[in-house]
N, C-alpha and C positions, 0 to 999 in steps of 0.2 A: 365149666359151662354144661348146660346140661343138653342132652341131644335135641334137634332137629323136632324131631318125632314124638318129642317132650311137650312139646311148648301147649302147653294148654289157656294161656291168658295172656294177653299182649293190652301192656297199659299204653295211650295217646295221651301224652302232656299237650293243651289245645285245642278249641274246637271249632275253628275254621275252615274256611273252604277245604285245606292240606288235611287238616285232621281228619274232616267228614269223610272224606275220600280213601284217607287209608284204612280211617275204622269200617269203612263197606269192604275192602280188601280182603281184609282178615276176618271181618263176622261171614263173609260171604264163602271163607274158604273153611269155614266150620269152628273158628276159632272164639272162645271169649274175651270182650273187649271193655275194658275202660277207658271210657272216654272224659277226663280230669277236665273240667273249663274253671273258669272265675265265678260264672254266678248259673244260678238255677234257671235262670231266665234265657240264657244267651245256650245254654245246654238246651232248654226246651225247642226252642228253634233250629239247634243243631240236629235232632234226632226228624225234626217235621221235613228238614230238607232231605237226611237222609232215606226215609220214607217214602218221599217224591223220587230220589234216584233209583233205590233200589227198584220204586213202581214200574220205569223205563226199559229195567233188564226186562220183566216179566212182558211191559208190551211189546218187545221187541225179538219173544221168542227166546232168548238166553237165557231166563230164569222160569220157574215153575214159582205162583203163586203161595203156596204152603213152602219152599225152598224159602224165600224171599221171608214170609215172616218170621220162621226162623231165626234167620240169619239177626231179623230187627231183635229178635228176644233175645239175644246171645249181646249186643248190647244194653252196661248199662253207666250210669251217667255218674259223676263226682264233683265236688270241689275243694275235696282233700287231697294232696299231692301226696300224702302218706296211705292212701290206696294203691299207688304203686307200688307197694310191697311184695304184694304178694304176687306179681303178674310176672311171668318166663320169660319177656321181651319187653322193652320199655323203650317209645319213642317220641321223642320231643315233636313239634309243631307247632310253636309259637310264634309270634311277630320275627324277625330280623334283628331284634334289638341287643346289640351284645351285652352289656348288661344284664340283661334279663336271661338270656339264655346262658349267662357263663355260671347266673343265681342255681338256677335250676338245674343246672346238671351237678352243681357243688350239693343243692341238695339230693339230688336222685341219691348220689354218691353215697349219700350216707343212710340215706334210705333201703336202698335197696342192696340187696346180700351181695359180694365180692365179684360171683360166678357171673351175675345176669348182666348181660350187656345193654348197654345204653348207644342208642342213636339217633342221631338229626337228620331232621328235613331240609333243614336251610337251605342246601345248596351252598354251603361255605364250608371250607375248613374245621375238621373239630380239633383241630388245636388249637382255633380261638377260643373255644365254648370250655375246653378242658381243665384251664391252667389252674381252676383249684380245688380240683380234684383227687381225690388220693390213691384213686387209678383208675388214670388215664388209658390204661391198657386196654381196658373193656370198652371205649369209648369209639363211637364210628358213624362218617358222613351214610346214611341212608337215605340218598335224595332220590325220592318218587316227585314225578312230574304231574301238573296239573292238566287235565284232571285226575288224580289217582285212582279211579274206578275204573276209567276208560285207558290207559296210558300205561302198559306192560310192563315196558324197560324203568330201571329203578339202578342209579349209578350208585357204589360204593365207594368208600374213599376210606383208607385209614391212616392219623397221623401218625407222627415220627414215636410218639408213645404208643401207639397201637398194635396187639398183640398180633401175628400174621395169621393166626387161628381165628382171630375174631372176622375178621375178614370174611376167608375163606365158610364159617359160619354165617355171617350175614347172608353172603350169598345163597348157602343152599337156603337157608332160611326163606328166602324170596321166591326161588324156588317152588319152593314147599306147596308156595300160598298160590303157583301160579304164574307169577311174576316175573319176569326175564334181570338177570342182575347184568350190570357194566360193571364190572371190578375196575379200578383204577389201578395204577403201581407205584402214584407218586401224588402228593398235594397241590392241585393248581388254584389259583381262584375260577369261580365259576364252573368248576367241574367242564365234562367235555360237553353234554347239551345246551347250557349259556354260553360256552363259549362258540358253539358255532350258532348260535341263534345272534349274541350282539357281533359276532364280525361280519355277518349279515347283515342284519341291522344299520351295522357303520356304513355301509355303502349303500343301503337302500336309500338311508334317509340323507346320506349326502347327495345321490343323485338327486334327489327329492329337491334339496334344500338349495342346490346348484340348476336349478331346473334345466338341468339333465332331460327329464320325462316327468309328467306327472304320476300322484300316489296311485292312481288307478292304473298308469300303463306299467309302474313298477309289479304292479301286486299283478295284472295280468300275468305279465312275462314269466313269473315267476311260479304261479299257480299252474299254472299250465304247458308248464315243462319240465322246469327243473320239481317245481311240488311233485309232480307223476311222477317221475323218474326213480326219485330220494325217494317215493314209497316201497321201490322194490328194491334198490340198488343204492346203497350208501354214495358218498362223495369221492373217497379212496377206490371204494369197488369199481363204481363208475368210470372213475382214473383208468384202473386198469383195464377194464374192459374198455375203453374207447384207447386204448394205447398209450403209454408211457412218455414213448418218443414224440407222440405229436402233441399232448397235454406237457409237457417238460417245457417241448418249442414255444408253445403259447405264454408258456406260464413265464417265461422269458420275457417275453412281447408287454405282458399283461398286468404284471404285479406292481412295477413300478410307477406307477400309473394309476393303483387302487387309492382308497382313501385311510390314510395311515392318524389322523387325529385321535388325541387321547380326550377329547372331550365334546361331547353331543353339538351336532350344531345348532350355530346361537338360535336359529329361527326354530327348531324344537324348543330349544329353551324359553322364548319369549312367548310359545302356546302354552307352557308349561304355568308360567310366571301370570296369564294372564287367565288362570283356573281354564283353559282350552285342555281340560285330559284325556280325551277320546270316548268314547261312547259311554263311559259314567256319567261324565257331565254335559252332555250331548254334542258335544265339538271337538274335534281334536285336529289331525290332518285334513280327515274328511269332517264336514259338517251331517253328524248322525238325525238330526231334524227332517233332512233328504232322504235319509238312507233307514232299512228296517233292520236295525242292528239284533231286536230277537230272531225272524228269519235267520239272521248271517250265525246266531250264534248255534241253533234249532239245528241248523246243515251240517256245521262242523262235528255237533253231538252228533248226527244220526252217521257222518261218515265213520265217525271214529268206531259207533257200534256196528257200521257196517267193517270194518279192519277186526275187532273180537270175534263176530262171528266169522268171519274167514279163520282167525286162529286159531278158532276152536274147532273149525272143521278139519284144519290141519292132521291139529295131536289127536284127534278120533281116530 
């Protein structure tokens, strides 16, 4: 592998929301990017949104105008997966589809020189994506969370074939660019931010589904305590700091009692089944026809650049 300090070209298999978002990462941390899509069309629209996000750093004080177009120039666009050749780092970002990603990494494989490492977004296992592969070594979960422009933390994962240097590389790798890495030490599904997002989840929408409380005193409760809290103080830290012994006692009281199903409830399912998919299709839990779902989305962006800029004030 070649060093950290090396990497001068970072090829993005995909150019969706995941892709957009990483290829502003790394063009924004000074790096050249390829950005590989299916057609010319669907790339062209990729680079106009990126241009809109990057726009955001600069109104919002984190970026210097002339920075920003930079960064756009140092992107540029493909529909040859054999452009990844020449690039120091090479990351997948396509659909979920095993298939399709087991395709593509069989070809990166051959593609690209022995040294360079290959890694995924998915949020899954790359021992799914690897198995025909002729080394698997090189190969590793790089799950950046959406939005990847705004969203720091970036989990690791490497499977039972993976080199423990790759790893250990990934991370500084991330590093490098800015990036805060989760190293993992073992393969789970969902890595650790799905996982604690759907055990969440599970009891949200079963209180929901059990009318418990409705979606709005769920989502209050939870914004407005436990969301504060989890911004400064994980759920473990948290533990500890409010005491072992008295969280242990609870947690005795309280577990048996959570909601333990392996499968969504039905009344999710039948919004699901009845195209109700939540503010895409303007209904889901909540009926978004009521509700100003760009507002709600407008907020979350500007909290999150309001968390960057705190970051950044940090490491000054």
């Amino acid at each position: 592998m070649i060093t950290v300090d090396e990497i001068k070209t970072v090829a993005i298999i995909g150019n969706g929301l995941m892709g957009q978002g990483i290829a502003q990462v790394f063009a924004r941390a000074g790096k050249n990017v390829v950005l590989i899509g299916r057609s010319g069309e669907s790339l062209a629209r990729a680079m106009s949104v990126i241009s809109t996000n990057f726009q955001a750093f600069v109104e919002r004080g984190l970026s210097e105008h002339d920075d920003i177009i930079a960064a756009i120039g140092r992107i540029r666009t493909s529909t040859d997966m054999k452009d990844a050749a020449s690039a120091d780092f090479v990351i997948e970002a396509v659909p979920a589809v095993r298939d399709l990603q087991i395709s593509i990494f069989k070809q990166l494989d051959q593609i690209c020189a022995p040294e360079i490492v290959l890694g995924s977004t998915s949020g899954q296992p790359i021992s799914l994506m690897s198995v025909e592969m002729q080394h698997p070594e090189r190969a590793v979960a790089i799950h950046f969370v959406y939005p990847a422009q705004l969203i720091p933390v970036v989990e690791v994962c490497g499977g039972p074939d993976t080199r423990p240097d790759v790893v250990t590389w990934a991370c500084d790798m991330l590093e490098s660019v800015g990036q805060v890495a989760a190293p993992m030490m073992k393969e789970v599904d969902g890595f650790i931010i799905n996982r604690l997002q759907f055990a969440l989840l599970r009891e949200a929408w079963s209180m929901w589904a059990e009318g418990v409380a409705s979606a709005e005193a769920i989502d209050n409760s939870f914004k407005m305590t436990l969301g504060r809290r989890y911004s400064v103080t994980g759920p473990i830290e948290s533990a500890d700091m409010g005491g072992l012994d008295i969280m242990n006692t609870f947690a005795e009281f309280l577990l048996p009692s959570l909601n333990t199903d392996k499968h969504p409830p039905a009344a999710l399912g039948e919004l699901v089944k009845g195209g109700n998919f939540g503010l895409k299709s303007g209904k889901g839990v909540y009926d978004w026809s009521q509700r100003d779902g760009k507002a709600r989305l407008a907020a979350r962006a500007d909290r999150l650049f309001q968390h960057m800029a705190e970051d950044a004030a940090e490491q000054a």
